[in-house]
C-alpha positions as YAML, in Angstrom:
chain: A
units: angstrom
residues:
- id: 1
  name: UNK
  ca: [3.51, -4.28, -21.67]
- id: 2
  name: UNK
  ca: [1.31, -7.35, -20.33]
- id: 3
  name: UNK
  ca: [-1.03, -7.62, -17.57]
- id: 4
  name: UNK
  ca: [1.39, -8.32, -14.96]
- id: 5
  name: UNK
  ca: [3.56, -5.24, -15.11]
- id: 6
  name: UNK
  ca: [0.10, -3.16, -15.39]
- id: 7
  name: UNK
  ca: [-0.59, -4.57, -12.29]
- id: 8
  name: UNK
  ca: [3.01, -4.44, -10.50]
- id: 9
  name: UNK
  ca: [2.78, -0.13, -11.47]
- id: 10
  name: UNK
  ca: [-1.00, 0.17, -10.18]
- id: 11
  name: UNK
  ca: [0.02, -1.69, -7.18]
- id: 12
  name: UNK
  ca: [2.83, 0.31, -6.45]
- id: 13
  name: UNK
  ca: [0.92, 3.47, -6.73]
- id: 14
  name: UNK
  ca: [-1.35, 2.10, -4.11]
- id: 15
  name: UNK
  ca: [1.46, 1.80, -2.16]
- id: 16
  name: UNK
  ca: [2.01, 5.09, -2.44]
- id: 17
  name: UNK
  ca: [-1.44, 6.66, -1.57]
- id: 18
  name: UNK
  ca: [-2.00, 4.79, 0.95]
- id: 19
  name: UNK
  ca: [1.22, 5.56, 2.98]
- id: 20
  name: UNK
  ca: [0.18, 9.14, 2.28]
- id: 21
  name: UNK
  ca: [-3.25, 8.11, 3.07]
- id: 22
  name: UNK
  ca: [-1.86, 7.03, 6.67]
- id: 23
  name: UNK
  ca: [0.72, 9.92, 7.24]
- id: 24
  name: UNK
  ca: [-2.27, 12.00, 6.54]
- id: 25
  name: UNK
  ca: [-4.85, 10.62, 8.84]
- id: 26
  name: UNK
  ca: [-2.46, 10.55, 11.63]
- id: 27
  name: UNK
  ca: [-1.97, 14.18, 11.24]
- id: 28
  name: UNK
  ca: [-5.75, 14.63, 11.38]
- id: 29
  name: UNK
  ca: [-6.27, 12.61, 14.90]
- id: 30
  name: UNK
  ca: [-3.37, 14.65, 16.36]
- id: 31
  name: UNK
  ca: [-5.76, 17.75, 15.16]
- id: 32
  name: UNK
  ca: [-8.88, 15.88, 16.59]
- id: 33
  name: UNK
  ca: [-10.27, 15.66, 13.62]
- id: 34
  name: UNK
  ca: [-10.94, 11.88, 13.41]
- id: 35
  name: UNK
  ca: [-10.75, 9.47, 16.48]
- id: 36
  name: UNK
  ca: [-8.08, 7.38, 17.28]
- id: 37
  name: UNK
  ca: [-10.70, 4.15, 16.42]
- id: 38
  name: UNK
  ca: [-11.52, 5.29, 13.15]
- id: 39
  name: UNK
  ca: [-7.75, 5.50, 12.35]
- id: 40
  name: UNK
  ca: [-7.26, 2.15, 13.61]
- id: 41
  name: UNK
  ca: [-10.53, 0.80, 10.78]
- id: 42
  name: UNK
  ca: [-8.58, 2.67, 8.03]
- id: 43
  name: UNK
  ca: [-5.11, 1.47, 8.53]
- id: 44
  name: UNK
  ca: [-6.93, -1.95, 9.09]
- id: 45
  name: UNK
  ca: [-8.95, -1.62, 5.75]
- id: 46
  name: UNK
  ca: [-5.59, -0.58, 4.00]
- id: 47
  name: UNK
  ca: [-3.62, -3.20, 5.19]
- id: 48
  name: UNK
  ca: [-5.99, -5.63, 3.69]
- id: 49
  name: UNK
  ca: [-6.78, -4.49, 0.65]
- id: 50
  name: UNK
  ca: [-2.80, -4.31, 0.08]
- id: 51
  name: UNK
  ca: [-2.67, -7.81, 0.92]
- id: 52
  name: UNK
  ca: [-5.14, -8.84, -1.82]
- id: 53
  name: UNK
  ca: [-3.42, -6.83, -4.21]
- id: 54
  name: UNK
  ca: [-0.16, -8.69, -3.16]
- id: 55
  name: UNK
  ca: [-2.18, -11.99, -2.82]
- id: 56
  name: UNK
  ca: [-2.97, -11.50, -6.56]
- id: 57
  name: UNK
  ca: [0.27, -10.49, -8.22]
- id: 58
  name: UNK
  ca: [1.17, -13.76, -6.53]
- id: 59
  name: UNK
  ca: [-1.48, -15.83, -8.10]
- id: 60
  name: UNK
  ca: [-0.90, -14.13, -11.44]
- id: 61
  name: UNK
  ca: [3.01, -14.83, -11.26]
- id: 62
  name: UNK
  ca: [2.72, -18.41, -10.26]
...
């Protein structure tokens, strides 16, 4: 197993958490337990670190 399929499995478990991660946190504003804003900065945060991690298997494949 190389380096790229390492990093196609760990990047597809990140997937994973963080859609659980998100279906999480929305339950927890509709509970008032975290404001709409700092649902907005996670999903932001997530959304970009995904894209890095996509940004690199690119690089690495090409």
């Amino acid at each position: 197993m190389n380096l790229y399929s390492v990093l196609v499995y760990l990047t597809a478990a990140c997937i994973l958490v963080s859609v659980v991660n998100l279906i999480v946190s929305r339950h927890a504003v509709t509970l008032g337990l975290v404001t709409p804003v700092q649902y907005r900065i996670r999903a932001a945060t997530i959304v970009v670190v995904l894209l890095t991690l996509f940004m690199g298997l690119w690089w690495l494949k090409t």
